[in-house]
C-alpha positions in Angstrom: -4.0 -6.9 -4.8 -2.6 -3.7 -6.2 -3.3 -0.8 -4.6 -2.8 3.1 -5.9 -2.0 5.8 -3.7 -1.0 9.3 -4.5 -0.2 12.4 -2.9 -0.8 16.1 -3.3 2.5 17.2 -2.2 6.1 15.9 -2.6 6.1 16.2 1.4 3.7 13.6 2.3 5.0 9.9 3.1 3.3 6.9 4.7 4.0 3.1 5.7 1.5 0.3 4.6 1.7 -2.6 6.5 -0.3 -5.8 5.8 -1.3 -7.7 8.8 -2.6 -10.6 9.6 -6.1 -11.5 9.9 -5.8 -10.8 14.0 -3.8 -8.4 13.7 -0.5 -9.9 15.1 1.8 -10.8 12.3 3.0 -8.5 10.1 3.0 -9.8 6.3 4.6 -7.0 4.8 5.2 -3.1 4.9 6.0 -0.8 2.5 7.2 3.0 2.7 6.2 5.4 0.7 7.7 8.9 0.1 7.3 11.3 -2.7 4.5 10.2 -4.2 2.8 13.3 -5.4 2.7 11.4 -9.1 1.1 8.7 -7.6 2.5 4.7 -7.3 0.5 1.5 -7.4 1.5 -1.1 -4.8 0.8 -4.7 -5.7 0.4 -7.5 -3.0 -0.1 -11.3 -3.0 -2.6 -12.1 -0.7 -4.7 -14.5 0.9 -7.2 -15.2 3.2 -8.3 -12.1 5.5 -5.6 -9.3 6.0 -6.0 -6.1 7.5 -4.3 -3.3 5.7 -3.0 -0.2 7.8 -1.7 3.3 6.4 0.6 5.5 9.0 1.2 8.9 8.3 4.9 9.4 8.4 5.3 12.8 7.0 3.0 15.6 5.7 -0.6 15.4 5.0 -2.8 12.4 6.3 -1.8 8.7 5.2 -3.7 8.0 2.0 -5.3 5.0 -0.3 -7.2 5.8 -3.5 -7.7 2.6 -4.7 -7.6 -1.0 -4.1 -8.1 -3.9 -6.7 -8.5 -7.4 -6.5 -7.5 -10.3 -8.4 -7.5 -14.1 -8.3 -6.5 -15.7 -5.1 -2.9 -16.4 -4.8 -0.4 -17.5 -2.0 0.5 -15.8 1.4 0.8 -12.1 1.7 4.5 -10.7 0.1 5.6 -7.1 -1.2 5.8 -7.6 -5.1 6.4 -3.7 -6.4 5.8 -0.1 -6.6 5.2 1.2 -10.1 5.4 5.7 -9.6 4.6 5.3 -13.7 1.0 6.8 -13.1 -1.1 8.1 -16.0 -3.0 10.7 -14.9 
């Protein structure tokens, strides 16, 4: 599942954690900081998974987009790319 995220100012960060489908378990997290160029996220997932943003610093936590692929395996962090086009 990649996800893209960006932020307006070089101030802003925020943790994404993938949980799991109750809300117990945590898959993964990420931490994001500096993201004002923007940074895709990419996630193996599967089954039902709730994803929470928390406002670290800055501006509100943010997503912009989120894609989905093929089923694959259990939730685990697989990369952030900050190599956005705009």
């Amino acid at each position: 599942m990649p996800a893209s995220c960006s932020g307006a100012s070089g101030k802003r960060a925020q943790t994404v954690d993938i949980l799991s489908a109750d809300g117990i378990a945590l898959a993964a997290t990420q931490t994001l900081e500096k993201f004002e160029g923007g940074v895709y996220l990419s996630y193996e997932l599967q089954g039902s998974v709730h994803v929470t943003l928390h406002q670290v610093s800055g501006g509100d936590a943010m997503l912009n987009g989120v894609f989905f692929d093929a089923a694959s395996e259990a939730a685990k962090w697989l990369k952030s790319d900050d190599n956005v086009r705009r």
